[in-house]
C-alpha positions in Angstrom: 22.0 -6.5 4.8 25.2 -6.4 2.9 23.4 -7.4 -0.4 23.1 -4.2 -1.4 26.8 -3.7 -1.4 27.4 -6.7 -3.8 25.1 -4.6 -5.9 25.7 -2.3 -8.7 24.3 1.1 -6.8 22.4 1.6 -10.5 19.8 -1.4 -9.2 18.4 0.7 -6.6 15.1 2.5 -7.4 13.5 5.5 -5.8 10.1 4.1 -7.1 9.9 0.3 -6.8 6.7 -2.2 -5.8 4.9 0.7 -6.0 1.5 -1.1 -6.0 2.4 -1.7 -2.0 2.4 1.7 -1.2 -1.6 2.2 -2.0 -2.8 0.9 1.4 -5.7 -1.7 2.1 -9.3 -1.6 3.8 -11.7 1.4 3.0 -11.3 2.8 7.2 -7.5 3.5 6.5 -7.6 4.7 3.6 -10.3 7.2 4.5 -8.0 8.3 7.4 -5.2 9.1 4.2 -3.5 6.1 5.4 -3.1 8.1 9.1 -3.3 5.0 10.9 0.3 3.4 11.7 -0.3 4.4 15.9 -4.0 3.4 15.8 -4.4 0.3 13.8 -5.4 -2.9 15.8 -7.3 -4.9 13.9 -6.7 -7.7 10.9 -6.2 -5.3 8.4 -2.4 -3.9 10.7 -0.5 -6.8 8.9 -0.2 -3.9 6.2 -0.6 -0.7 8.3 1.8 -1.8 11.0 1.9 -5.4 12.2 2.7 -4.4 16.1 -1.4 -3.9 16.1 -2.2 -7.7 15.3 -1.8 -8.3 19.1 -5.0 -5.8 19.3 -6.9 -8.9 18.2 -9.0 -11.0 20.7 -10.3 -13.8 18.1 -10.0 -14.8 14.8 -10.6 -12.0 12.5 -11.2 -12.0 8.3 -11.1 -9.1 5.8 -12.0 -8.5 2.3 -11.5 -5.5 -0.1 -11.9 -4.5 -3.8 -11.5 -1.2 -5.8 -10.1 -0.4 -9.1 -8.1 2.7 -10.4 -8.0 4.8 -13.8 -11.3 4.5 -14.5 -11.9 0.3 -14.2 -8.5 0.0 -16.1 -6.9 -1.1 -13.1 -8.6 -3.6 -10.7 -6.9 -3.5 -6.5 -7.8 -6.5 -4.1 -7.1 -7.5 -0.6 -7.6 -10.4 1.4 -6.6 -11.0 4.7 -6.6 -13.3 7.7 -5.4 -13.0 11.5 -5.6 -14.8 14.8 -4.2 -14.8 18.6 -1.4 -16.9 19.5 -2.0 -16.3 23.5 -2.4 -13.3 25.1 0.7 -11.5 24.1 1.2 -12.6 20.2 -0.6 -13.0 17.1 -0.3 -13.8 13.6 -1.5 -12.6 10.4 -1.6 -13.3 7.0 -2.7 -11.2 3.5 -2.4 -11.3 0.2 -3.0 -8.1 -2.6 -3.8 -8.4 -6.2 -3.2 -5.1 -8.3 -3.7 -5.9 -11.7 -4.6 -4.5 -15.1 -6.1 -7.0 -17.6 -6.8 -7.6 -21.1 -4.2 -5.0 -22.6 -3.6 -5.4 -26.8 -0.5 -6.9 -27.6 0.2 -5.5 -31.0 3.7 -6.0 -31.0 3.3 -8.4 -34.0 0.5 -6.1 -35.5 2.6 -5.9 -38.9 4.4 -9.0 -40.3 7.5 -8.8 -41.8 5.9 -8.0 -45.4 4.3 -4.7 -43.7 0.7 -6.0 -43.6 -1.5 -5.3 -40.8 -3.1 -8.4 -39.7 -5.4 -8.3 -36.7 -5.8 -11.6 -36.4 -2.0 -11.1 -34.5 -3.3 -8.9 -31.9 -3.9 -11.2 -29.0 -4.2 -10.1 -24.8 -2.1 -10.4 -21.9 -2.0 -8.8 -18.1 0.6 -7.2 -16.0 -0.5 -8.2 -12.9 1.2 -7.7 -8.9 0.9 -10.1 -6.2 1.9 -9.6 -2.8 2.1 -12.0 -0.1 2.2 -11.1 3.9 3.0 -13.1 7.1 3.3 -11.3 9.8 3.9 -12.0 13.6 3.5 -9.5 16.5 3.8 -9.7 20.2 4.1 -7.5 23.5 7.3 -6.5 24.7 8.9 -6.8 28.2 8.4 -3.2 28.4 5.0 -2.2 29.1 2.3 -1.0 26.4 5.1 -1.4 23.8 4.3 -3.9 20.8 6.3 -5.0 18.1 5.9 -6.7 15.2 7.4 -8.1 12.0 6.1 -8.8 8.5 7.7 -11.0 5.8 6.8 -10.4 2.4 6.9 -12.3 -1.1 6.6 -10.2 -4.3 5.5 -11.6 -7.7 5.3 -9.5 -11.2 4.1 -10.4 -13.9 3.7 -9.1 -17.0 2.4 -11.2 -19.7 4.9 -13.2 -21.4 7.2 -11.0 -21.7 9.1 -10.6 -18.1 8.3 -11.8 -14.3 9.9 -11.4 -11.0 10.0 -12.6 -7.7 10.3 -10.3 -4.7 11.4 -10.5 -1.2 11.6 -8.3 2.1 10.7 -7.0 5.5 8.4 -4.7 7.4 9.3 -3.8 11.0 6.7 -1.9 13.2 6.5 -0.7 17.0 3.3 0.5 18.6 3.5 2.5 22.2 0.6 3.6 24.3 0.2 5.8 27.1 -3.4 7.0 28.3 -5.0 8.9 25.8 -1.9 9.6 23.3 -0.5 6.6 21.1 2.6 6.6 18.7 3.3 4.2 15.9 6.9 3.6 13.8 6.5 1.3 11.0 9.7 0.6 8.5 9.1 -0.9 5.0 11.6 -2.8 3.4 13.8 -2.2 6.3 17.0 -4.5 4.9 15.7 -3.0 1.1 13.4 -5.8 -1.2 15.1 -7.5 -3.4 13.4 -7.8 -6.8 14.9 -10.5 -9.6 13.4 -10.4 -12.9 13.4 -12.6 -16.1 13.4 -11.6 -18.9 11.9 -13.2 -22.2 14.3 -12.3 -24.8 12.3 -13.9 -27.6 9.1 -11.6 -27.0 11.8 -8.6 -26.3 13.7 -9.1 -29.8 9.8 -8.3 -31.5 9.9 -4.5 -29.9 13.6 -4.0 -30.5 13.2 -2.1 -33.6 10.1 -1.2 -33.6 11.8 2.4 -33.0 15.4 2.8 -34.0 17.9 3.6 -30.8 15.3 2.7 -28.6 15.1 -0.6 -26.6 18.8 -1.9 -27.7 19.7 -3.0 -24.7 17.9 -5.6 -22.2 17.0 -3.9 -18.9 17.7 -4.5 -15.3 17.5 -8.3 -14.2 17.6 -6.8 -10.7 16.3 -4.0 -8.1 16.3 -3.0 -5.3 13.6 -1.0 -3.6 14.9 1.8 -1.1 13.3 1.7 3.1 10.7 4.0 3.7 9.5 5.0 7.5 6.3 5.9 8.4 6.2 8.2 11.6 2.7 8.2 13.8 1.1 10.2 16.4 -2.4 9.5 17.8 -5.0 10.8 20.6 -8.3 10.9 21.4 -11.1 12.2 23.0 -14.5 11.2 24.3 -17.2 14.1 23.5 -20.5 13.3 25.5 -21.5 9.9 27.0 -21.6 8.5 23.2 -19.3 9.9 20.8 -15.4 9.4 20.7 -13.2 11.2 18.4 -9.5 10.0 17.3 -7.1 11.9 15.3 -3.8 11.2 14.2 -0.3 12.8 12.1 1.9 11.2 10.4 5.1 11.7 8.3 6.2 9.2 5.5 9.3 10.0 4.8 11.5 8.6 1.5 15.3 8.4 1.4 15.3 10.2 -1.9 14.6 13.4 -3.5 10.5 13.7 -4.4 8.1 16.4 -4.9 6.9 16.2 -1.7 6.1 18.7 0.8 9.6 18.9 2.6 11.9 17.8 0.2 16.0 17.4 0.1 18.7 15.3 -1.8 18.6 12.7 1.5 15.1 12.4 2.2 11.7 14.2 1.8 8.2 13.7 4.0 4.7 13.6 2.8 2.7 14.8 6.2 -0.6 13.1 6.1 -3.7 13.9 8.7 -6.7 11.2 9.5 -10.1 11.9 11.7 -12.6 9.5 12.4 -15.8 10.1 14.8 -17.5 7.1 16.2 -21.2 7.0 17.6 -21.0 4.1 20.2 -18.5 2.3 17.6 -21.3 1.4 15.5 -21.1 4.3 13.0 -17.9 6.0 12.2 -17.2 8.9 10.0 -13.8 9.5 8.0 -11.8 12.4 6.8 -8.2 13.0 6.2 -5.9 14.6 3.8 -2.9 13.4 2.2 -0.1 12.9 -0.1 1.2 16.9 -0.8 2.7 17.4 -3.9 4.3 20.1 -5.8 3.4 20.2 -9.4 5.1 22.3 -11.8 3.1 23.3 -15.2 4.4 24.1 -18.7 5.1 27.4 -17.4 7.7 26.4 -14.9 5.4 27.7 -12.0 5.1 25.5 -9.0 1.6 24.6 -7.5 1.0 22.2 -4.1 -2.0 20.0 -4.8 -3.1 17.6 -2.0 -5.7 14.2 -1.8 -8.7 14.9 0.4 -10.1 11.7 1.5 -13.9 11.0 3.2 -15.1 7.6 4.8 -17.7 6.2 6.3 -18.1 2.5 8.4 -20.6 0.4 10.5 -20.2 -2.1 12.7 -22.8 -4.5 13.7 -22.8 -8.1 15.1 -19.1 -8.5 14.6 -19.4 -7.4 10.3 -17.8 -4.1 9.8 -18.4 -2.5 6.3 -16.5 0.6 5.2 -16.6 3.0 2.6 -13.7 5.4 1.4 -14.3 8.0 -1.7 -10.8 9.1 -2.5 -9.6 12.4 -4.4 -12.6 14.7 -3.7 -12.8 16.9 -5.8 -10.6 16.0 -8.9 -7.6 18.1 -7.3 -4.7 17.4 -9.8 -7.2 16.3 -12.3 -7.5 12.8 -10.4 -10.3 10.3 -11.2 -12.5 9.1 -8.3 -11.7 6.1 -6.6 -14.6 4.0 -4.5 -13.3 1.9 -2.2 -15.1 -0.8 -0.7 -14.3 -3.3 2.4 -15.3 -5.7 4.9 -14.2 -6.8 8.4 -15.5 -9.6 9.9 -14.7 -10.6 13.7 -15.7 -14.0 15.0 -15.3 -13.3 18.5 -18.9 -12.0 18.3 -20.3 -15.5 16.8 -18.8 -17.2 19.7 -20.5 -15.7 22.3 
């Protein structure tokens, strides 16, 4: 905790290891990530790792998506088990990571020719690895739980990094209504890069004032708190609906909904409606943003998200289409996952 202070302030960044702030598994993400008081399954080691002691047996999950059109490819794995009754452990790993990208930065030789025979590939790839541990507290229907995580960057030859930090989150329940806290990099991650100075000397005057001076060998990224409330409702003998609020909130100025030089909050809203859990349908709405255009005039755009599951035999499948509609000229993103729970194979 007093790293920070042995610091220069200048290494802290409002928008760090942003690739961890996407989310995982197609049911949360169809929800607009609304799911830090509900989430009790494999996939809480990211959402809020107080819900890992909602598992009863081993539990696996898989998903895959990509971003910007197929530039950008996004993958999760995950894996989670019971300790005893009152703990578990889980562990995940994410992958985003854009591939194949044209170095040219040795396109012209030093006679000014243009040889494409120099032009050769490289990725910038982000790794992220979880370990989480959660348990019940003295205090009843109060869970808690802990994630450690290790960062690595890469991109290409030309710089790489290795990350470190902590999630904290707390799950309360009380009949129908449930509340969730989960802090990100509560103690701030701590990112250290390396630089290769060779490959950065070939871009250094490629345009004249620009990239003089090496940057940053180290960051640090800023806590963020994730604020839940949750209830639902049983409608008929068969259907169930849950719905839950919640208010990410950034130490730093943004465009976001409520916004001010010490923080600002992005309110995000999830539904689902389950038939007998074996079918579920999604919607939520998220991530409000004011744009401003040439003009100077602000505009509020928001990300509409719809989902759809089923669960059968212990193999969940989910769906999530994200961005409906193109609002703020986004792209389309399909987002596929699966969730499988062994306790049904052992019966």
């Amino acid at each position: 905790m007093l790293l920070p202070t042995l610091l220069n302030a200048q290494a802290f960044r409002g928008y760090s290891n942003e690739f961890l702030s996407i989310g995982v598994d197609a049911a949360g993400l169809g929800m607009s990530k609304s799911v830090v008081a509900t989430t009790n399954d494999v996939n809480s080691t990211y959402w809020n790792p107080a819900g890992l002691v909602g598992i009863e047996d081993y539990q696996g999950s898989l998903m895959h998506t990509s971003y910007f059109a197929g530039i950008a490819s996004y993958n999760h794995a995950a894996f989670a088990m019971p300790i005893d009754k009152q703990s578990a452990v889980g562990v995940s790993i994410i992958r985003f990571g854009v591939d194949d990208i044209l170095n040219t930065t040795t396109l012209i030789d030093n006679d000014g020719n243009i040889n494409f025979d120099r032009i050769s590939l490289f990725s910038s790839v982000d790794y992220a690895f979880n370990i989480a541990y959660a348990r019940n507290l003295i205090l009843k229907d109060i869970k808690f739980g802990v994630n450690t995580k290790i960062i690595r960057r890469i991109i290409g030859d030309f710089a790489s990094s290795w990350g470190f930090g902590f999630d904290v989150g707390i799950q309360f329940e009380r009949n129908s209504w449930k509340f969730g806290v989960m802090a990100r990099d509560i103690t701030t991650t701590f990112n250290s890069w390396s630089i290769n100075e060779n490959a950065f000397n070939t871009i250094k005057d490629a345009i004249p004032g620009e990239n003089q001076e090496l940057p940053e060998t180290t960051e640090l990224t800023k806590p963020k708190v994730q604020l839940g409330i949750a209830k639902s409702w049983n409608i008929g003998r068969s259907f169930n609906l849950l719905s839950e609020v919640n208010a990410n909130i950034r130490f730093t100025k943004t465009n976001d909904l409520f916004s001010s030089e010490a923080f600002s909050i992005d309110p995000a809203i999830g539904f689902q409606i389950d038939y007998e859990s074996l079918v579920y349908l999604r919607t939520g709405v998220g991530n409000f943003q004011y744009i401003t255009d040439f003009n100077d005039t602000k505009s509020l755009s928001l990300q509409p998200n719809f989902g759809v599951g089923f669960n059968y035999n212990g193999i969940k499948i989910d769906y999530a289409l994200t961005n409906i509609g193109s609002i703020g000229n986004a792209l389309y993103s399909n987002i596929f996952s699966v969730t499988v729970d062994f306790s049904y194979f052992r019966q």
